[in-house]
Phi, psi and omega in degrees: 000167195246347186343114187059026165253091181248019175206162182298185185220316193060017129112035200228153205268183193305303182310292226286334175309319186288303180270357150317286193311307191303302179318277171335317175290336169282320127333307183299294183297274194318305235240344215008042166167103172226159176257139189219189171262182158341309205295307173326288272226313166300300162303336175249028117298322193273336162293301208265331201267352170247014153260303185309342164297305219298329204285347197289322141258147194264063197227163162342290159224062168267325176289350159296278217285338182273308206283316168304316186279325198261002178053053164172127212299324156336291190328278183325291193304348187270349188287297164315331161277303167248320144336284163336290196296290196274017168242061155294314175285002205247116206267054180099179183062054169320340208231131150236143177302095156264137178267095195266044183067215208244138154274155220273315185289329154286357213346050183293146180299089182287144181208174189237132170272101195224184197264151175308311182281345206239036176235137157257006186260018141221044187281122178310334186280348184283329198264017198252285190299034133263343148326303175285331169317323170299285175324306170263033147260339170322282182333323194272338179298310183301343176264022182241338152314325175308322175287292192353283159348282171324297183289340181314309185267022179263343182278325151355274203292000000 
């Protein structure tokens, strides 16, 4: 039976664990985007997306209750601060998984963590400028009678 088991252990007793995670998550914010393995990677998603809720409100103590799980103080201020601000509309799923194949020595499941907001190669503002791209290709079909126009009137003179 499985009774209460709701998270990996990673094969590590509870302190190393803890502070594992907390380290990684302090990475995870500094860095926005670091690589590890699969397993790894599930967990300090399921550690970091309920402090980055927490972070959104700005209050005494919530930065306390943050500041206990991630152990640093950098960590905290970069949360609350920059972080904050750019997931505030975004009602979860703060962190995304890329799976980047085998490690060589070990040929362990590798993956990449990062934060949603802070990638710019899959950023919602990238799918807006392909929009105006689109828009001035409209724009350019309508402007080639305009060139027409021009030679026309260079076949005048």
């Amino acid at each position: 039976m499985r009774h209460g088991k709701k998270f990996n252990h990673l094969g590590r007793k509870t302190a190393h664990r803890k502070a594992m995670l907390a380290n990684m998550a302090c990475s995870l914010i500094e860095h926005k985007r670091i690589n590890t393995t699969v397993a790894k990677a599930k967990a300090v998603k399921q550690f970091v997306e309920p402090l980055i809720t927490k972070s959104k409100e700005d209050t005494t103590h919530n930065r306390r209750l943050v500041f206990a799980k991630l152990r640093s103080k950098e960590a905290v201020t970069e949360l609350f601060r920059d972080v904050s601000s750019k997931v505030a509309d975004r009602p979860g799923g703060y962190t995304r998984i890329i799976k980047l194949g085998n490690r060589l020595g070990d040929n362990a499941d590798m993956a990449m963590i990062e934060l949603v907001d802070f990638n710019e190669i899959y950023s919602p503002n990238e799918g807006k400028k392909k929009n105006t791209r689109r828009s001035r290709r409209s724009k350019s079909s309508t402007a080639a009678p305009v060139e027409t126009s021009t030679v026309d009137t260079n076949e005048e003179e």
